[in-house]
C-alpha positions in Angstrom: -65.1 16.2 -74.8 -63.2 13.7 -76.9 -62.1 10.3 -75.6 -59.7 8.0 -76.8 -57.0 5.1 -75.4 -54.1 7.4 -74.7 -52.5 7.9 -71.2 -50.7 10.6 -70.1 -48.6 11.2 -67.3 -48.1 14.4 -65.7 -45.1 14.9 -62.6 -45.5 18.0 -60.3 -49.2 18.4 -61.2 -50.5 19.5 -57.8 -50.1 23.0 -59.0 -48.7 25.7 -61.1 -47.7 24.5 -65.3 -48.2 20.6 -64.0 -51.9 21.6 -62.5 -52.6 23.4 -66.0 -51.5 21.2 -67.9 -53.3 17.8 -66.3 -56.5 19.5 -66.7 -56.1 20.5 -70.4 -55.2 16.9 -71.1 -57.3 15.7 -69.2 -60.5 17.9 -70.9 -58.8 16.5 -74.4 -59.7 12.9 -73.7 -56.7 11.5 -72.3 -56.5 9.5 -69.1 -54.2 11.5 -66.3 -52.1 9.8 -63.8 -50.9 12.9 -61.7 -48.2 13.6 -59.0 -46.6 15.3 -56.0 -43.7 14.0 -53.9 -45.8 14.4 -50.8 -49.6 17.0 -51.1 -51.9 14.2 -51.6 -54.8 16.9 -51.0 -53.7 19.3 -54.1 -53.8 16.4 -56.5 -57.4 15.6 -55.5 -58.1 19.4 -55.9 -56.7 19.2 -59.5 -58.8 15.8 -59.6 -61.9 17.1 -58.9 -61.3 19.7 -61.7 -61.1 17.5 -64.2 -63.8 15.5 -65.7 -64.7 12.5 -64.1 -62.5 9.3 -63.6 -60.1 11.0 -65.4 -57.2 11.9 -63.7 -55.5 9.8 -61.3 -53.2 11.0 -58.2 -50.1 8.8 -57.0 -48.0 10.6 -54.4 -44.2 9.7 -56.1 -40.7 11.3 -55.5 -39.6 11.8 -58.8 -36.2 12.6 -57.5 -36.0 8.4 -56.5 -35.7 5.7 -59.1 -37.6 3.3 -57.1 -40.1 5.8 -57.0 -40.6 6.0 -60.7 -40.8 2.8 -61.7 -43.6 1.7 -58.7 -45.1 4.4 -60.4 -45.4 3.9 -63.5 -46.6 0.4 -62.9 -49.4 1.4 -60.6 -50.5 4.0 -63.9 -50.1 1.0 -66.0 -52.5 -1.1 -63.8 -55.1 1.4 -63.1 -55.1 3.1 -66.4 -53.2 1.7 -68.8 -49.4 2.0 -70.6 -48.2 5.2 -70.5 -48.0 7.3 -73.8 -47.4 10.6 -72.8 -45.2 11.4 -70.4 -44.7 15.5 -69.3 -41.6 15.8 -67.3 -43.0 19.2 -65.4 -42.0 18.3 -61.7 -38.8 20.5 -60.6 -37.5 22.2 -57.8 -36.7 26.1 -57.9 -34.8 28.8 -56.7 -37.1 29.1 -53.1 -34.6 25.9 -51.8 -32.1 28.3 -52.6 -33.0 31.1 -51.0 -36.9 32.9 -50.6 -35.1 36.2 -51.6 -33.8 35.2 -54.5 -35.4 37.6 -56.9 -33.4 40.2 -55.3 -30.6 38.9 -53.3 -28.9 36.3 -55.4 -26.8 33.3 -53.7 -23.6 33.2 -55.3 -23.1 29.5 -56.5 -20.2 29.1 -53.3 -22.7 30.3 -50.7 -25.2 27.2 -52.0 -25.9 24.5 -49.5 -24.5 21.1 -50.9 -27.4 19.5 -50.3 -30.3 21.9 -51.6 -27.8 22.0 -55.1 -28.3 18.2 -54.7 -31.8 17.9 -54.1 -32.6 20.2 -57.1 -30.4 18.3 -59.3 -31.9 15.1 -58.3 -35.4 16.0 -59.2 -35.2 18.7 -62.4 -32.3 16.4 -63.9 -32.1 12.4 -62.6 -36.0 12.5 -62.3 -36.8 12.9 -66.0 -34.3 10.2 -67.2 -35.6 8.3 -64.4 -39.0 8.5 -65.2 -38.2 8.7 -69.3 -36.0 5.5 -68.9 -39.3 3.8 -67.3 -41.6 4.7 -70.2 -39.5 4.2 -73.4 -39.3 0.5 -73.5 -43.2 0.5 -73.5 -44.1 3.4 -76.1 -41.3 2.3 -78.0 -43.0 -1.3 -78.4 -46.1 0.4 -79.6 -44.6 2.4 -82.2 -45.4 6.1 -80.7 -45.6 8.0 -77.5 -44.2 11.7 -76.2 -41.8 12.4 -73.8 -42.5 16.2 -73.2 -39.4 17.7 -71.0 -40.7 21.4 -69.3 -37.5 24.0 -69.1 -37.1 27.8 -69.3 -35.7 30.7 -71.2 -32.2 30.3 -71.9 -31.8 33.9 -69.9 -32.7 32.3 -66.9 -30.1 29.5 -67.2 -27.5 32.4 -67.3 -29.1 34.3 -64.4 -26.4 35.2 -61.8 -27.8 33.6 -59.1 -29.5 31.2 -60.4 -27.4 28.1 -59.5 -28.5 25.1 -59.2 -31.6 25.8 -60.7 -30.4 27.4 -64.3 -27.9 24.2 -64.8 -30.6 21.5 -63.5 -32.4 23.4 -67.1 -29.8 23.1 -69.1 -29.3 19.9 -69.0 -32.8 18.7 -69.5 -32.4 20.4 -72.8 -29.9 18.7 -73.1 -31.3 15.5 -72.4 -34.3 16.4 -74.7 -31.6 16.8 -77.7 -30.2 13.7 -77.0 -33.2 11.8 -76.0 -35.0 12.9 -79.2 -32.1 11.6 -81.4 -32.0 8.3 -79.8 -35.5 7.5 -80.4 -35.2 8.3 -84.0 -37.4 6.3 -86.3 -39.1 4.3 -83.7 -42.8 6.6 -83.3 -41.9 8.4 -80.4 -41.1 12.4 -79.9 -38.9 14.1 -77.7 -39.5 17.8 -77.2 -38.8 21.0 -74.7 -41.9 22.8 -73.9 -41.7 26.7 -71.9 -43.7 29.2 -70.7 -41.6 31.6 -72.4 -41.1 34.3 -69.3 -41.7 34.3 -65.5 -45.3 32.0 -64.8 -47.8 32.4 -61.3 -46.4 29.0 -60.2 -45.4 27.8 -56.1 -42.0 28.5 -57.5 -42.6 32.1 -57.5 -41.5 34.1 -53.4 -44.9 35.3 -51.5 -43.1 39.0 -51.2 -42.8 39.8 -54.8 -44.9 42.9 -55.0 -48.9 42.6 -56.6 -47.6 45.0 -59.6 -45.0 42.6 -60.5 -47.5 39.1 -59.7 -49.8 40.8 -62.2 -47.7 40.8 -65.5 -46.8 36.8 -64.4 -47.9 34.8 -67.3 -51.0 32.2 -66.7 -50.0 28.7 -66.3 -53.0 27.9 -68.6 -50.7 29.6 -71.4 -48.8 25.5 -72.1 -52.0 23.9 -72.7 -52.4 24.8 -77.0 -48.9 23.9 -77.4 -49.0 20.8 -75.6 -52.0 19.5 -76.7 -50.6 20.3 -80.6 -47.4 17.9 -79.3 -49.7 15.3 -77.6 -51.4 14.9 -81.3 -50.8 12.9 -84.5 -50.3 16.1 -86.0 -46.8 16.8 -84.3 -45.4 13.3 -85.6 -42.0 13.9 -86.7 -41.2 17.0 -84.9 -38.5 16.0 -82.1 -35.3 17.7 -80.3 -37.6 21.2 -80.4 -38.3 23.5 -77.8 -40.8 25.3 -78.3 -42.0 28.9 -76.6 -45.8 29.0 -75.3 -46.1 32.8 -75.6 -45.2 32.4 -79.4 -48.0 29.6 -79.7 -50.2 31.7 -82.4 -53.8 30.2 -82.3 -54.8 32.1 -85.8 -52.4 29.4 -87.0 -53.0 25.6 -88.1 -51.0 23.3 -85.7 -47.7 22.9 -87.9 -47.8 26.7 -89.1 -48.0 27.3 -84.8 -45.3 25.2 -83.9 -42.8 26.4 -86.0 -43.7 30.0 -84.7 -43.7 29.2 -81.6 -39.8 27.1 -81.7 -37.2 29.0 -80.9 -34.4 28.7 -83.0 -31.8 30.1 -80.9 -28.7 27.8 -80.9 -26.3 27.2 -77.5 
C-alpha cells in the first residue's frame, strides 16, 4: 500500500458509492475521515475494512452548517487539513416515496418538508462542507473537491422531484465551483456511476432480476483515484462517467473517455 500526507474526506460513507469509495482511498494511502448523519455502527464496519488507523468515523449532518464546520476541524485535529473532499452524501427518492420506481409522485403530491430535507443535504451540504475546505486547500496550493451526481436522464425523470433538481444543481455548483478556483491548485469535478448502483438508495421490492444488472459501487474507485492524483491537475468543471472509465487506458487517455461531453 502506498502512504503519503494527503487527507481525504468522504460524506455518506457508511454505505453504498461513499462505503466504496472510503475504502479505495483509503487502500491508496490516504488518511479517511468518514461520515453518516446518525449509523455510528456502519462507519466502524467500513473502518474495520480499511487498513489500519486509516479511516476515521465522525457522525455529522451534512445537511447543517454547524455541522460541517465542527467537522472538519475535528478531521483537521485528528488527521490533518483536508485535501480531498468527496461530496457523496445525499438523500434519494425512498423520502419520496418507497414505490417510486413504479409509482411516481408528481412534484405537487411532494411533502414540503421531505423536498426540503433532500435539498438541504444533496444541495446546501456540498457548499456547506466545500465552503469549509477551500480556504485551507487553497492556502496550500492544491486539493479536490469531488461532487457525486447522476445521469442527466434521471434528473428529467417524471417523478423524480426533488431528487433530479437537488443533481442538477450540484452540477451546477461543480461548474461554477471549478471556475472560481481557477489558477489557485485546486480541482473541481462531477463524478457518476453512470446508470442505477446497489446503494440504500435503491427500494427492498425491486425484483432480484432487476438488483442483478445494478452496477457495483466499487465501479467509482479507478476514476476517483485518477482525480485524487497529480496526474488529473488541470482537469476541472468535468463530469465524468465511471462505466466509461477504460482501464486499458493511461489515466489522461481514461478520463477523457470516460467525460461526458453532453452539454445542458
Amino acid at each position: 500500500m502506498a502512504s503519503h500526507d494527503k487527507v481525504a474526506l468522504v460524506t455518506g460513507a457508511g454505505r453504498g458509492l461513499g462505503q466504496a469509495m472510503a475504502l479505495g482511498l483509503s487502500r491508496a494511502g490516504f488518511r479517511v475521515a468518514i461520515t453518516a448523519a446518525r449509523n455510528r455502527a456502519e462507519l466502524e464496519a467500513v473502518a474495520r475494512e480499511a487498513p489500519p488507523g486509516q479511516v476515521y468515523p465522525v457522525i455529522s449532518d451534512a445537511s447543517r452548517e454547524s455541522d460541517c464546520a465542527a467537522l472538519v476541524r475535528e478531521v483537521q485535529e485528528q488527521l490533518g487539513p483536508v485535501d480531498v473532499l468527496v461530496n457523496n452524501a445525499g438523500r434519494g427518492m425512498r423520502y419520496v416515496s418507497e414505490r417510486f420506481m413504479v409509482e411516481p409522485t408528481r412534484f405537487w403530491e411532494t411533502d414540503p418538508e421531505t423536498w426540503q430535507m433532500v435539498i438541504d443535504t444533496n444541495v446546501n451540504g456540498p457548499f456547506f462542507l466545500a465552503r469549509a475546505v477551500t480556504p485551507g486547500i487553497i492556502s496550500r496550493g492544491w486539493g479536490r473537491i469531488i461532487n457525486i451526481s447522476m445521469n442527466h436522464e434521471t434528473m428529467r425523470r417524471v417523478g423524480f422531484s426533488p431528487y433530479g433538481p437537488s443533481k442538477a444543481a450540484l452540477e451546477s455548483e461543480t461548474i461554477i465551483w471549478a471556475q472560481d478556483l481557477a489558477g489557485t491548485g485546486v480541482t473541481v469535478n462531477a463524478l457518476l456511476p453512470g446508470g442505477a448502483s446497489l446503494t440504500g438508495m435503491i427500494p427492498d421490492e425491486v425484483p432480484p432480476a432487476l438488483r442483478q444488472k445494478l452496477l457495483m459501487p466499487e465501479i467509482m474507485v479507478p476514476p476517483l483515484l485518477w482525480l485524487v492524483s497529480p496526474d488529473s491537475d488541470g482537469m476541472a468543471g468535468c463530469r465524468l462517467v465511471a462505466t466509461r472509465w477504460r482501464t486499458d487506458l493511461g489515466g489522461r487517455e481514461a478520463a477523457e473517455a470516460a467525460t461526458d461531453q453532453a452539454s445542458w
